[in-house]
N, C-alpha and C positions, 0 to 999 in steps of 0.2 A: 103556501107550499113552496111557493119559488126559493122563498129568505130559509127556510129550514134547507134546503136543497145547495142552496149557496153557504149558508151557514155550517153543512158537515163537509161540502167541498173544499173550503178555507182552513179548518181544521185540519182533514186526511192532509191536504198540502203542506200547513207548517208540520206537522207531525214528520211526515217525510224529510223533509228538510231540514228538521232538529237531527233526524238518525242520520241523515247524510252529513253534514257539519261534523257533529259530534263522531261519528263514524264509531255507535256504539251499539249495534243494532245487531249485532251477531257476526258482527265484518273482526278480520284478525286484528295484532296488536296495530296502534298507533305509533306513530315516532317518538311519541311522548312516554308513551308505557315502559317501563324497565321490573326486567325480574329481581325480587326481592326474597331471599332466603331459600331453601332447598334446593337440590343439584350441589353441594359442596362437597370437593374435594380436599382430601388432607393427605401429608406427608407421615408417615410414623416412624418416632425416633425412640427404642426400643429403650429401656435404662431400667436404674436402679430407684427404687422410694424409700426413705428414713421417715419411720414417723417421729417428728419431735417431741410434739405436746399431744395429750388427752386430757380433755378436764371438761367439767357441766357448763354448758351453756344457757349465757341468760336471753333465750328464745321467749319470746310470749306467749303463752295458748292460745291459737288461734281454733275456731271451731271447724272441724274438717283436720285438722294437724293431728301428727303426732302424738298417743297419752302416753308417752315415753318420757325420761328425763335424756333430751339431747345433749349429746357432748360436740363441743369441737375439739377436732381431730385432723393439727397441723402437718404438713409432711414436705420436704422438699424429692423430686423427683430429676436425677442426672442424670440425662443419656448417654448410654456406650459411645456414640460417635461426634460427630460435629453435626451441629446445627449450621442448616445453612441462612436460615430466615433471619434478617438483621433485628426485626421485631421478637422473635423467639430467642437471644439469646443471654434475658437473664434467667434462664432456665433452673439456675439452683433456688433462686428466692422459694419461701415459704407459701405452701399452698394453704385451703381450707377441702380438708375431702367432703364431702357430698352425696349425700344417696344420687341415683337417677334421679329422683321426682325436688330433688335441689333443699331435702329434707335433709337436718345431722344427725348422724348413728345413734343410737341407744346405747346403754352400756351392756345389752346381752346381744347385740350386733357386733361392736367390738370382742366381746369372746367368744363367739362364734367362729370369727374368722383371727384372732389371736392379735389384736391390732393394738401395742402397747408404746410407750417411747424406748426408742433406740432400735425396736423390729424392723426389716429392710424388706422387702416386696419387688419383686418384679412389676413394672409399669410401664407403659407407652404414651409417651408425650404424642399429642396426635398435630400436626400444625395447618392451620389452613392454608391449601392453592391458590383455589378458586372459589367463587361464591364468597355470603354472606350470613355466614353460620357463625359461632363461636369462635373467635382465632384459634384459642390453644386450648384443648379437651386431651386430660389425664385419665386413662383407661388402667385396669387394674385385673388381668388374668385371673389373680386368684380369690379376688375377689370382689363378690358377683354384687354392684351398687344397686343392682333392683331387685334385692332381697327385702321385701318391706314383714319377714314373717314377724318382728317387735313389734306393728303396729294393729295388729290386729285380736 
């Protein structure tokens, strides 16, 4: 009786001494912990979008994807103003647009919202602050990326 009695007192105390070391036992962050992703702040640099190219995309079927034929759907995006982020400033180069869910348009998404080469768009280049998000996320007013009604 004694050795079972010493035997779960030995235990409860390393057990304790693990959560205190570690200090992971419901105690707040460590010095070591750092926040990783959400809370991100962005600057929005309002502009103009040129879509250059539309053409079929050679995507794979993947099961869960897409039963559309995806197109890529290239565009550069200029803001009205100055950029002031030294990492945002080759801002003309050629994008790849993107539904929300990081899926490419359909060709009856593209005419839905009239999305042809040489059509211009209003867009907002968005830049990151702070945090650990995305650097540079292309928004597009008029038209709505998590619109998935082609895939269903």
């Amino acid at each position: 009786m004694r050795g079972t009695f010493l035997f779960w007192a030995a235990l409860c105390a390393s057990m304790a001494g693990l959560c205190w070391v570690g200090s992971g036992c419901g105690g707040g962050p460590t010095a070591t912990e750092r926040m990783v992703g959400g809370q991100c702040r962005y600057r929005d640099y309002p502009g103009t979008a040129t879509i250059i190219s539309t053409m079929k995309a050679e995507e794979a079927k993947v099961v869960g994807g897409p039963s559309y034929q995806a197109h890529e759907v290239r565009f550069t995006c200029v803001p009205d103003g100055k950029v002031t982020e030294a990492f945002a400033q080759d801002h003309g180069r050629e994008q790849i647009l993107r539904l929300a869910n990081s899926w490419a348009p359909g060709p009856k998404f593209l005419t839905k919202y009239g999305i042809e080469p040489g059509k211009h768009f209003p867009c907002i280049m968005r830049v990151i602050q702070t945090g650990t998000c995305t650097p540079i996320i292309f928004d597009f007013p008029t038209i709505d990326l998590s619109d998935y009604f082609e895939s269903q």
